[in-house]
C-alpha positions as CSV (number, residue, x, y, z in Angstrom):
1,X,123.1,81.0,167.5
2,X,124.5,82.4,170.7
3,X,127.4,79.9,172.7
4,X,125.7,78.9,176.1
5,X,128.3,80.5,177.9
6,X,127.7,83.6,176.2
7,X,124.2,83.4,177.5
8,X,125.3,81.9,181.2
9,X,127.4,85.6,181.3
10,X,125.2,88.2,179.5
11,X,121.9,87.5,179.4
12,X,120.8,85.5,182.6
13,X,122.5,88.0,185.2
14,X,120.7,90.6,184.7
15,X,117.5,88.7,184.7
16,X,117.8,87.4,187.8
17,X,119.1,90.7,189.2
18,X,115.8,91.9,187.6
19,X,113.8,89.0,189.2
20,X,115.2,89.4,192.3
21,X,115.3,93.7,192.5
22,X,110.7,92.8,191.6
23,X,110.5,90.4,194.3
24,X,112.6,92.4,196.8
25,X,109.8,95.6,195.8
26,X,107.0,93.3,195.7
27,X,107.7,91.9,199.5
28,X,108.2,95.5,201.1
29,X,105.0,96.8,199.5
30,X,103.1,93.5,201.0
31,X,105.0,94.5,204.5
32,X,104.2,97.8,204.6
33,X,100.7,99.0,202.5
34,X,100.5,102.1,201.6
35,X,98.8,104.8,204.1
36,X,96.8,107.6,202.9
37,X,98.5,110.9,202.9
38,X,97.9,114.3,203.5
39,X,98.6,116.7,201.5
40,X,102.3,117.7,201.6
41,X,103.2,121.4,202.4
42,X,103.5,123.7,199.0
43,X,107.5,122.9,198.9
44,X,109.5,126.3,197.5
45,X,112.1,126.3,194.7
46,X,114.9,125.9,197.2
47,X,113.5,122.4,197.9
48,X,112.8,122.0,194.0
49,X,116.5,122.2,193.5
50,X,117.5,120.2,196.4
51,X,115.2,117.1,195.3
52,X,116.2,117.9,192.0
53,X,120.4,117.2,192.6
54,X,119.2,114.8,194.9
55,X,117.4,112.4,192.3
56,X,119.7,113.3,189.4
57,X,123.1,112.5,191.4
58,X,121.9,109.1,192.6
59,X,120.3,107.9,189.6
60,X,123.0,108.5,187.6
61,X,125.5,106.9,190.3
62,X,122.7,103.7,189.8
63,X,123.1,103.8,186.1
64,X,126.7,103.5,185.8
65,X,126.8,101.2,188.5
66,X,124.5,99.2,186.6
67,X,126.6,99.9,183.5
68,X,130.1,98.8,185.2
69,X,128.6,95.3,186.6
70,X,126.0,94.5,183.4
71,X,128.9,95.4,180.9
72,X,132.2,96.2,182.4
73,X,132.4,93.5,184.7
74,X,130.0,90.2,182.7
75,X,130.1,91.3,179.7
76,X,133.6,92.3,179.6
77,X,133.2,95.1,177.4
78,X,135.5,98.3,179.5
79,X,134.3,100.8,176.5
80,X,130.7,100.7,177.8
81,X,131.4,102.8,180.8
82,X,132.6,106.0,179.4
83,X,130.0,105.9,176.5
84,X,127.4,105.5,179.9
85,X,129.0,108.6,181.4
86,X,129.1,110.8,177.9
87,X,125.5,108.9,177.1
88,X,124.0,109.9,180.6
89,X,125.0,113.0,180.4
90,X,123.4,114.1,177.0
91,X,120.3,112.4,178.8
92,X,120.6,115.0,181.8
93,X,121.1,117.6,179.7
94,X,117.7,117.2,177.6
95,X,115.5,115.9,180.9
96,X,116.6,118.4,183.1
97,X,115.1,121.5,181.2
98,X,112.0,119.7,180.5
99,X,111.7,118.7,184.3
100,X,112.2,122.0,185.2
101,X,109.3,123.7,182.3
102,X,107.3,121.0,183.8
103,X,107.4,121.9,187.5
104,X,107.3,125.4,186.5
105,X,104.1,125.0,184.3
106,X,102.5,123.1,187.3
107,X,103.1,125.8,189.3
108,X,102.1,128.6,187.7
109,X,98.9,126.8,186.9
110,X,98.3,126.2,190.5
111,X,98.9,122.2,190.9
């Protein structure tokens, strides 16, 4: 069986910070309801590329600032953070290319 403590320091931050990251989402969607769109403009490859560095530098910032609180910092593990880095990376490297056939697929069907 796990030691309380053990379960006061691993497992119950990151619920809350779950919890409170669900109620945070849940009370700006009830403040602001979503509007119907337009259609945006057809967006060029330039802007493909600029979205693209755009989402892939700040999620992976997120994820190892994640890692370095959740594991670095609680769980008192300093290993976890380069094995994050080396991890995420091997990630980028195999959802990037499909991102990419993706959007290019869409595109050249006409989506």
């Amino acid at each position: 069986m796990t030691p309380p403590d053990e379960i006061w320091r691993r497992i119950v931050p990151p619920l809350v910070a779950a919890l409170v990251v669900f109620l945070a989402m849940v009370r700006a969607a009830m403040r602001s309801p979503a509007r119907a769109a337009a259609s945006p403009p057809a967006a060029g490859w330039r802007d493909f590329a600029r979205y693209l560095a755009v989402t892939v530098i700040s999620g992976y910032a997120v994820f190892l600032a994640i890692v370095l609180v959740f594991h670095v910092v609680l769980a008192r593990d300093h290993g976890a953070l380069v094995n994050a880095a080396w991890g995420g990376v091997a990630l980028l490297a195999i959802a990037l290319p499909l991102f990419v056939l993706t959007e290019w697929f869409a595109r050249r069907s006409g989506r």
